[in-house]
C-alpha positions as CSV (number, residue, x, y, z in Angstrom):
1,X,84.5,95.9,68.7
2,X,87.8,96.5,70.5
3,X,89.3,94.8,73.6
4,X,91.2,96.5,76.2
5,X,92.7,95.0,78.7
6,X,94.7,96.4,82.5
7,X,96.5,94.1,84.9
8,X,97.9,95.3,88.0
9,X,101.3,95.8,89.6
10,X,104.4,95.8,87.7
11,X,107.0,94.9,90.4
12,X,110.8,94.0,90.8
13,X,111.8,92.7,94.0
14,X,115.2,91.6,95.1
15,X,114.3,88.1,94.3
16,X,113.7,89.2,90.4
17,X,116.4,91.6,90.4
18,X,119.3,89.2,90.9
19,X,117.3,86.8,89.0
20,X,117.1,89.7,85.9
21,X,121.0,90.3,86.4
22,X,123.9,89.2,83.9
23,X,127.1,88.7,83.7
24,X,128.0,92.1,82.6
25,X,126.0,94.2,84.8
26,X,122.9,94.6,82.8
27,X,119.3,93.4,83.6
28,X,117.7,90.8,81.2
29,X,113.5,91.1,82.2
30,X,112.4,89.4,78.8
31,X,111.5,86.0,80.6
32,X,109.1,87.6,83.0
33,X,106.4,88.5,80.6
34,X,107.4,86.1,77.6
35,X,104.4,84.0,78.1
36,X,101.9,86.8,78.2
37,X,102.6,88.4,74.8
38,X,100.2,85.9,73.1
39,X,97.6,87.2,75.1
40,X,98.4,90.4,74.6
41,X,98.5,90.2,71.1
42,X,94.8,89.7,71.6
43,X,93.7,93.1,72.6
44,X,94.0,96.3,70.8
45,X,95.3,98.3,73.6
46,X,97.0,97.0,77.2
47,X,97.7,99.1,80.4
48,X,99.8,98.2,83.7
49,X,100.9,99.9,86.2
50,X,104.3,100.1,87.2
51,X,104.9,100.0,90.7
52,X,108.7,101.0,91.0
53,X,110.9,103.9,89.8
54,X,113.5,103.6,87.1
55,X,115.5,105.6,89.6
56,X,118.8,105.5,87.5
57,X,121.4,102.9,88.8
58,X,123.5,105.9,90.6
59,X,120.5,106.2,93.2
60,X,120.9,102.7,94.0
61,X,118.6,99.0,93.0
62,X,116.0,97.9,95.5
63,X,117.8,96.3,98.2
64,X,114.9,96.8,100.7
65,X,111.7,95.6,100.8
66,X,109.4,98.5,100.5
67,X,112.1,101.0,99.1
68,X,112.1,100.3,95.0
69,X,114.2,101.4,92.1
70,X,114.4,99.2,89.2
71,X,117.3,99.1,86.3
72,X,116.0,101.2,83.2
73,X,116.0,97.8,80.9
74,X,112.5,97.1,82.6
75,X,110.8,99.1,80.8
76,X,111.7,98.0,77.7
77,X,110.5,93.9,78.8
78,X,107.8,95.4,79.6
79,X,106.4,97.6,76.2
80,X,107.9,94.4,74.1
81,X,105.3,92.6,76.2
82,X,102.8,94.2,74.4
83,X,101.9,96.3,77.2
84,X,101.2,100.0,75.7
85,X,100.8,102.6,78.4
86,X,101.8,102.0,82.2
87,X,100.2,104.2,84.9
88,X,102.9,105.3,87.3
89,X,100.9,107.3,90.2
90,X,101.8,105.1,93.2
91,X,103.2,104.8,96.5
92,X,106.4,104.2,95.2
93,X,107.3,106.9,92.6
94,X,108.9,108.7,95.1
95,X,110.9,106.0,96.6
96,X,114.2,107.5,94.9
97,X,112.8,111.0,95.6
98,X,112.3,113.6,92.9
99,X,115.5,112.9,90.9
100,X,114.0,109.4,90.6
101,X,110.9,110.3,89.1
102,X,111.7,112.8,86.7
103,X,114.3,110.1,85.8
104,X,111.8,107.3,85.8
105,X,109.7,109.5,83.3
106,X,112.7,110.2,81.1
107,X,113.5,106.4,80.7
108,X,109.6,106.0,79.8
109,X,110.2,108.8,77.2
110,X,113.6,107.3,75.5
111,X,112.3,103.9,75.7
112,X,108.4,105.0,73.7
113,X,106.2,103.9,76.4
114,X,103.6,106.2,77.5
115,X,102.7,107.4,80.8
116,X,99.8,109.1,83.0
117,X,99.6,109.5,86.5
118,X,103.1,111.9,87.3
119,X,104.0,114.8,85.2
120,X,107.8,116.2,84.5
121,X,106.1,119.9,85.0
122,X,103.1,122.3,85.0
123,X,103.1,122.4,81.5
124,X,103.1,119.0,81.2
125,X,100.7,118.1,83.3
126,X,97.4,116.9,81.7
127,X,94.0,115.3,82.5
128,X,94.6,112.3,80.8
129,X,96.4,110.6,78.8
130,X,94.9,109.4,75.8
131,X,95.5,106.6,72.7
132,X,93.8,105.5,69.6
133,X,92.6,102.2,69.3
134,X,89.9,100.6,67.3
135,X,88.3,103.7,65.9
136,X,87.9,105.0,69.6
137,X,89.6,107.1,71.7
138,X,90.2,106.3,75.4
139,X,91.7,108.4,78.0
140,X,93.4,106.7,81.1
141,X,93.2,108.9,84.4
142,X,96.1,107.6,87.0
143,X,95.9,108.9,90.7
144,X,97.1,107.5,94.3
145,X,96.3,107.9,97.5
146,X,100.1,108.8,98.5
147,X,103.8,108.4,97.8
148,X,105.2,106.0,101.3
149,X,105.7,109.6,103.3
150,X,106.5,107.4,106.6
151,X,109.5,106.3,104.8
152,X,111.1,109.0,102.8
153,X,109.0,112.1,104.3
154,X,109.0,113.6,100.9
155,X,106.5,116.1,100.9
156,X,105.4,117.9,97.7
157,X,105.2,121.8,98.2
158,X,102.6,123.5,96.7
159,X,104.6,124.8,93.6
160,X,105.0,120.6,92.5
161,X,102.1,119.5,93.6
162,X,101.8,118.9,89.1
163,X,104.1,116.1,89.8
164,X,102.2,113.7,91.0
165,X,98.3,113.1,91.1
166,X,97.1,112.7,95.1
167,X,94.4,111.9,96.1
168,X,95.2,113.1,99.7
169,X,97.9,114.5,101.3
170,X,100.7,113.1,102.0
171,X,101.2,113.4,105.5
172,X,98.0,111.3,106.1
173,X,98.9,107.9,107.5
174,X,97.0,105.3,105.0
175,X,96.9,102.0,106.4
176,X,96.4,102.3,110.4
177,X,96.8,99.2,112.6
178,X,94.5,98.6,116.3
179,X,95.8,100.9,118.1
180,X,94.9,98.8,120.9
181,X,97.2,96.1,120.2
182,X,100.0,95.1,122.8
183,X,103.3,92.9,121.9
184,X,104.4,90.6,124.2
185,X,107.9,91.2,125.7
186,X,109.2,88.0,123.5
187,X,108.0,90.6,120.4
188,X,109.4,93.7,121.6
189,X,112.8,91.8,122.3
190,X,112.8,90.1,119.0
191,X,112.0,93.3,117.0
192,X,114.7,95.4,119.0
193,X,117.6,92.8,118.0
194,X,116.4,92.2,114.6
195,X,116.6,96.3,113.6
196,X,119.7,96.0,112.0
197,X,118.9,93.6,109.4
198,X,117.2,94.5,106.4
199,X,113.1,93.9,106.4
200,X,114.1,91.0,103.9
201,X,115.9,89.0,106.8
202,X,114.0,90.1,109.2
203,X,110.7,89.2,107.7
204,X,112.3,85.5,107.3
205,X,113.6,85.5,110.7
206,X,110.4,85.7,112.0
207,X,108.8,83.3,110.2
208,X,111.5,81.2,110.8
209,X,110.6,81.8,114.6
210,X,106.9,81.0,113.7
211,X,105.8,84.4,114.8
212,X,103.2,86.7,113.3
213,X,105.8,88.6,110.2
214,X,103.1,90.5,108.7
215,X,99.5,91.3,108.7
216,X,96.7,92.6,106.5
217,X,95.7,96.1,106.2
218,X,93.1,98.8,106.1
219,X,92.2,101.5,104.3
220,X,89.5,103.2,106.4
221,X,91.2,106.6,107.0
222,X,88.9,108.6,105.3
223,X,89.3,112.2,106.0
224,X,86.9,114.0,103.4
225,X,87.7,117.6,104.6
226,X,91.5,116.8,103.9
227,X,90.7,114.8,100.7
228,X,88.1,117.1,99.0
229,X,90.2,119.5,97.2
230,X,92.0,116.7,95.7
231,X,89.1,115.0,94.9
232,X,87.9,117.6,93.3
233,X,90.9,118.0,90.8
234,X,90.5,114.1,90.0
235,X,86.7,114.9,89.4
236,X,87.7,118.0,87.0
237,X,90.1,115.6,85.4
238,X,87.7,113.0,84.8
239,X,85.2,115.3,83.5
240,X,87.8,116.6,81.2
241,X,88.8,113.2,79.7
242,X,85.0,112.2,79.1
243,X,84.7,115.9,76.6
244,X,87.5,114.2,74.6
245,X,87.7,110.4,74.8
246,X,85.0,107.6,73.7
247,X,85.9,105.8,76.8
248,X,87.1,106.6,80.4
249,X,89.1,104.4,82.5
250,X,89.9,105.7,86.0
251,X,93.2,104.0,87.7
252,X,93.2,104.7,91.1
253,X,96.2,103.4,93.7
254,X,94.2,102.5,96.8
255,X,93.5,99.8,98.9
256,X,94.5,97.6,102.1
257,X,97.6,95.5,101.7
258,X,96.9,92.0,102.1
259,X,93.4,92.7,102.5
260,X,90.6,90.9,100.4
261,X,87.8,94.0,101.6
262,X,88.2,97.3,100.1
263,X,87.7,100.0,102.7
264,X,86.1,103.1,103.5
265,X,88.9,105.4,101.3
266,X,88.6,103.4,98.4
267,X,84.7,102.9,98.2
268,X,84.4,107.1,98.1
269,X,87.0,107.4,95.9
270,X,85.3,104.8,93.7
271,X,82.3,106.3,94.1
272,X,83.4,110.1,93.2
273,X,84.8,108.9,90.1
274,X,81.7,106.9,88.9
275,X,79.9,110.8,89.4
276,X,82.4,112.4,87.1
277,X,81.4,109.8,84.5
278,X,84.9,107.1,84.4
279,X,83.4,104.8,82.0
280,X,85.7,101.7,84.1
281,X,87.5,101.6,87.3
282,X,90.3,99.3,88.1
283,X,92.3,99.5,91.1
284,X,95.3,98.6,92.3
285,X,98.0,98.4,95.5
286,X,96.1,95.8,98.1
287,X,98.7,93.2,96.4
288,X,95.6,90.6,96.1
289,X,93.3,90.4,94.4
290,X,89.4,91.8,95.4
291,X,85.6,91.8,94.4
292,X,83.8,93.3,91.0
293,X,81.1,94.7,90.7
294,X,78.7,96.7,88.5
295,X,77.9,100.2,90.2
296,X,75.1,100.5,87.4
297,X,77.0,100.8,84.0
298,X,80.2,101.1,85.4
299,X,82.6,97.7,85.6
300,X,84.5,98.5,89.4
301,X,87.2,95.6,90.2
302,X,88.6,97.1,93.3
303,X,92.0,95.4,93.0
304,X,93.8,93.6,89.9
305,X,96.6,92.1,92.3
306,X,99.8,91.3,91.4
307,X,101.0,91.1,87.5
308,X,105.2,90.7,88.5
309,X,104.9,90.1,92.0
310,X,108.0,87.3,93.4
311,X,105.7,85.0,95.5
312,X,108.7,84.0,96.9
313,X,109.4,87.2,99.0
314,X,109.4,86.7,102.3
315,X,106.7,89.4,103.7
316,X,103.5,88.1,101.4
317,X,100.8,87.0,103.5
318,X,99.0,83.9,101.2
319,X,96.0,83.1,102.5
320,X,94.4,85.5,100.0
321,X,96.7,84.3,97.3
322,X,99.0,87.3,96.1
323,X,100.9,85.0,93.8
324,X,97.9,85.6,91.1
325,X,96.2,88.0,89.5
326,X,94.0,89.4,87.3
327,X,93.9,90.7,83.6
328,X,90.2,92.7,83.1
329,X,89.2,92.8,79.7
330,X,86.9,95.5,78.4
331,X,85.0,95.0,75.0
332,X,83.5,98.2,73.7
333,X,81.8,99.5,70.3
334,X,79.7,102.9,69.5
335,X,81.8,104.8,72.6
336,X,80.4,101.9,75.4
337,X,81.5,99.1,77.3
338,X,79.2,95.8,76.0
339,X,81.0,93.7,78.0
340,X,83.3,92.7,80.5
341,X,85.9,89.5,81.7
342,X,88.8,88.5,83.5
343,X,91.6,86.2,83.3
344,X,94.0,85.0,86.0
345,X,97.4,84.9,85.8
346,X,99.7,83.0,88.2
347,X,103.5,84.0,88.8
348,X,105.9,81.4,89.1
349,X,109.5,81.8,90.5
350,X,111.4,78.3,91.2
351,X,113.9,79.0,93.8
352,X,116.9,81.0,92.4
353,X,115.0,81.5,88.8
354,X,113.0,83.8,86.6
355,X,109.9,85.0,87.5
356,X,107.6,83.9,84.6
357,X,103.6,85.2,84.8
358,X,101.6,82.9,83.2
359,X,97.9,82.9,82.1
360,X,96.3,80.6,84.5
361,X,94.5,78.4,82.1
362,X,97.9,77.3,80.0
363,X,98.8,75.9,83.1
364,X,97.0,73.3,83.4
365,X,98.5,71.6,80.2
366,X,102.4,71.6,81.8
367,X,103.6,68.6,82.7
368,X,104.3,68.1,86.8
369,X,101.5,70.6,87.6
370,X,99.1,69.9,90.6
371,X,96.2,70.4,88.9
372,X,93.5,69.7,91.6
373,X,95.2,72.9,93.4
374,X,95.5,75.0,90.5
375,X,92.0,74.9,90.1
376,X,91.1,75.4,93.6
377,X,93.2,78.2,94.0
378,X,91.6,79.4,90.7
379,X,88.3,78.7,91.8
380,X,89.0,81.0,94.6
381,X,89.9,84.0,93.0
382,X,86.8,83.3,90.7
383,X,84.6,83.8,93.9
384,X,86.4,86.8,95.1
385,X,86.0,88.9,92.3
386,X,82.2,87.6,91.5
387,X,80.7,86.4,94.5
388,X,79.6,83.0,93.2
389,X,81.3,79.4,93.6
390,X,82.5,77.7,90.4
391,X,83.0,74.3,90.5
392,X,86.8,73.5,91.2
393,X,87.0,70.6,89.1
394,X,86.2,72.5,86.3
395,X,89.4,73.4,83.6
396,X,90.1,76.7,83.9
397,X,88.9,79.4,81.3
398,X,90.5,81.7,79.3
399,X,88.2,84.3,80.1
400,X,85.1,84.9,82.9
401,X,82.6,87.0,81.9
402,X,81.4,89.5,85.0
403,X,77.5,90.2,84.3
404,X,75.8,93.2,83.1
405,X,73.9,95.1,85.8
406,X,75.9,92.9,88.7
């Protein structure tokens, strides 16, 4: 039997990048995943997905919010983690425009981490990517549903559409908010004088004011006459994989921010890429984490959350918890999935220090921690991804199992 396992985003914020930087100007991001390479060590084969260019340092570090690029020495904490392959088809591969992903793929390259999701041309471009592990080979499919166009308008013409794998275009406005709603004139002021600062300050400002800084949001834009012809290649893709790999896993980026519901979008998307036979879905981008479930053979978790998420940073809404998250573990033998389980992870950032993710259950043993809410938060994310209260006094486990045929 092998184990595979996927957690969710691979992030550097500004918080971690200062944090990450040395004296001499390079980036030190061994202390983020430190504790996790135990764990790791456990599975035959481990897939993330990174969730920032490694733009090249001439195109600028993150110094926004929403507007990543992340020093090339990431990727090399992050295969010496034990992670093996990263899926890098996201909002933000195009946050340092072309140039920045064709760079982040030739970092990947140089560093010997593999990748699937974006492609440095036609040729290039495949289905899948695939791996050895245990005796059986997988294929990992990596699509999103687009690349932040309201920021950096980039639009792929048709001759590179190879470069990245859409699930819609990119023009199409994901996450809508009520159109409906009306700010006060205290809002409009407050939002006018605050354009010059950067959304980091402004985001603090506001909750410094006590006013609403952020909200959840939705992914109900579902426009299947737009989205079919790239819904079709996924499908193709998919199909593809299955002729040559034992196992399946479909990554798709999709999802509400903030929101614990997966809309409209995602739930067809999930539900195409169960008919083209992906033997697991696992989802990222809503930043929290959100239900499983069984859609018959098939293990769906609609969002992993956060893996290297600051919690610290001053836009996260909390009330659904971003500062965990989830590592799915899938057992398989004979070319099927016999069972499935989850752990949860916790990052930790104490103000002005590392970023450290943690497995959940090893927390409970450090001295100073607050056990009684460790569990409860715990205990939370338990019941969002199966549905069923646990009992929050219990210690925390290692691993959850998530039913067959649930």
């Amino acid at each position: 039997m092998i184990k595979v396992s996927v957690v969710g985003d691979i992030m550097c914020e500004p918080l971690l990048l200062r944090a990450a930087k040395r004296e001499d100007g390079s980036y030190d991001f061994s202390g983020v995943f430190a504790r996790m390479k135990e764990r790791f060590a456990e599975s035959d084969y481990v897939i993330g997905n990174l969730e920032t260019p490694l733009g090249g340092a001439e195109r600028g570090y993150t110094d926004e919010l929403f507007a990543f690029n992340s020093p090339d020495e990431l990727a090399g904490a992050v295969m010496a983690s034990g992670i093996d392959l990263v899926v890098t088809a996201n909002n933000h591969c195009l946050d340092r425009g072309i140039e920045g992903l064709l760079h982040t793929m030739k970092v990947l390259e140089e560093t010997g981490l593999p990748y699937t999701g974006t492609f440095r041309s036609r040729e290039d471009r495949a289905e899948a990517a695939y791996a050895e592990a245990g005796g059986l080979k997988l294929g990992i499919v990596s699509y999103t549903y687009g690349t932040n166009y309201s920021k950096n308008r980039i639009v792929l013409d048709p001759e590179q559409q190879y470069l990245i794998n859409l699930l819609r275009p990119q023009q199409e406005f994901y996450a809508r908010k009520d159109p409906n709603e009306r700010r006060s004139l205290w809002t409009r002021l407050v939002n006018r004088a605050l354009r010059p600062l950067s959304s980091e300050k402004r985001y603090a400002v506001k909750k410094a004011l006590h006013m609403r800084y952020n909200t959840a949001q939705a992914d109900n834009n579902l426009i299947e006459e737009t989205a079919r012809p790239y819904v079709e290649r996924m499908q193709a893709d998919l199909r593809r994989a299955k002729e040559k790999a034992d196992l399946v896993l479909f990554y798709p980026h999709t999802g509400g921010q903030f929101n614990a519901e997966p809309g409209s979008f995602t739930e067809y998307i999930v539900k195409k890429a169960v008919e083209a036979g992906a033997d697991a879905v696992v989802g990222s981008h809503p930043h929290v984490v959100q239900a499983a479930k069984m859609a018959g053979s098939v293990p769906v978790f609609y969002s992993l959350g956060n893996f290297s998420m600051s919690p610290n940073s001053s836009y996260l809404l909390h009330e659904n918890l971003p500062e965990y998250g989830l590592a799915v573990h899938f057992y398989a033998e004979q070319g099927r999935i016999v069972k499935t389980t989850f752990s949860v992870l916790k990052m930790l950032e104490p103000k002005g220090a590392m970023l450290t993710v943690w497995p959940a259950d090893e927390l409970e043993e450090l001295p100073g921690t607050d056990r009684e809410k460790l569990r409860n938060d715990v205990a939370q994310i338990v019941a969002a991804v199966t549905g069923k209260t646990t009992d929050r006094n219990a210690r925390i486990r290692k691993e959850y199992d998530i039913p067959a045929g649930e």
